[in-house]
C-alpha positions in Angstrom: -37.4 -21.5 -12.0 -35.0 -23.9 -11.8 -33.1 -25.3 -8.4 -30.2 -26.8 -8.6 -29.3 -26.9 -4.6 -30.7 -26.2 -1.3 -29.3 -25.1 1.9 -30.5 -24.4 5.8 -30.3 -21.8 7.6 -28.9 -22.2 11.0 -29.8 -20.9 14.3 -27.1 -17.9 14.1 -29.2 -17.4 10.3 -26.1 -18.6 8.7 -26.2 -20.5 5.4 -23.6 -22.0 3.1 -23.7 -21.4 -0.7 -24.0 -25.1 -2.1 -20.8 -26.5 -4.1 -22.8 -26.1 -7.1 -24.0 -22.5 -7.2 -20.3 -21.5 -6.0 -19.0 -23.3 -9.1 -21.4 -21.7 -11.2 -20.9 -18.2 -10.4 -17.3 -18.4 -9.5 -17.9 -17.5 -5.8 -14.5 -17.4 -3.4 -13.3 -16.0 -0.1 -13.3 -12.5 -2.3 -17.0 -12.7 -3.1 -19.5 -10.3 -1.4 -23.2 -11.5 -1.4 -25.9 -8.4 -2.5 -29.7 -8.7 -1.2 -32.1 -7.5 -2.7 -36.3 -7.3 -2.4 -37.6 -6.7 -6.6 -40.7 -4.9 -7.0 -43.0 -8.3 -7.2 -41.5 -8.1 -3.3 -39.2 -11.2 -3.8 -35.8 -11.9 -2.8 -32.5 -11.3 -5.5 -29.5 -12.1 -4.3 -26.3 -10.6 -6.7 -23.1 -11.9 -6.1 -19.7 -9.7 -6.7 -16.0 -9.5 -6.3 -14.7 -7.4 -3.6 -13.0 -4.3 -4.7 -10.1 -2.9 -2.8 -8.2 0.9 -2.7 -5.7 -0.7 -5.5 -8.5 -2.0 -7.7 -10.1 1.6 -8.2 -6.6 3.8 -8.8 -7.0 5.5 -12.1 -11.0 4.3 -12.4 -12.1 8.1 -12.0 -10.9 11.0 -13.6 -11.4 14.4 -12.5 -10.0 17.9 -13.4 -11.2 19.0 -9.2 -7.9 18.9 -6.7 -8.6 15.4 -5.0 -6.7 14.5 -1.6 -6.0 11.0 -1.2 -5.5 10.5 2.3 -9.2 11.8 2.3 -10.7 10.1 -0.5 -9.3 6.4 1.0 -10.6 7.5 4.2 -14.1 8.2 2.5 -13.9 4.3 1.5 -13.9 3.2 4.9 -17.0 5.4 6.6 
């Protein structure tokens, strides 16, 4: 494995994602960290973009009668 950066945790357990691994994976205010424990019970951590209510119009199709006051309240709970 290779390590290109370190960082510390402080005493609230916050850390901040070194310049270089931000640079790397494109990581921004719109980023949302993913934890994970693989089966060899290690840490993965996944990084993704936030998605938002405009980002997924027209993703799904359905021939079922959707409601969309209820199906952007469903995103929320």
């Amino acid at each position: 494995m290779l390590i290109l950066a370190t960082s510390k945790i402080q005493s609230n357990y916050q850390t901040t994602i070194p310049k270089e691994i931000r640079k790397n994976y494109d990581i921004d205010n719109d980023t949302v960290v993913e934890w994970a424990i693989n089966e060899n019970g290690n840490p993965e951590i996944n990084f993704r973009k936030k998605r938002n209510f405009k980002d997924l119009v027209g993703a799904f199709k359905s021939d079922e009668k959707t409601n969309a006051v209820e199906l952007k309240r469903s995103l929320y709970e």
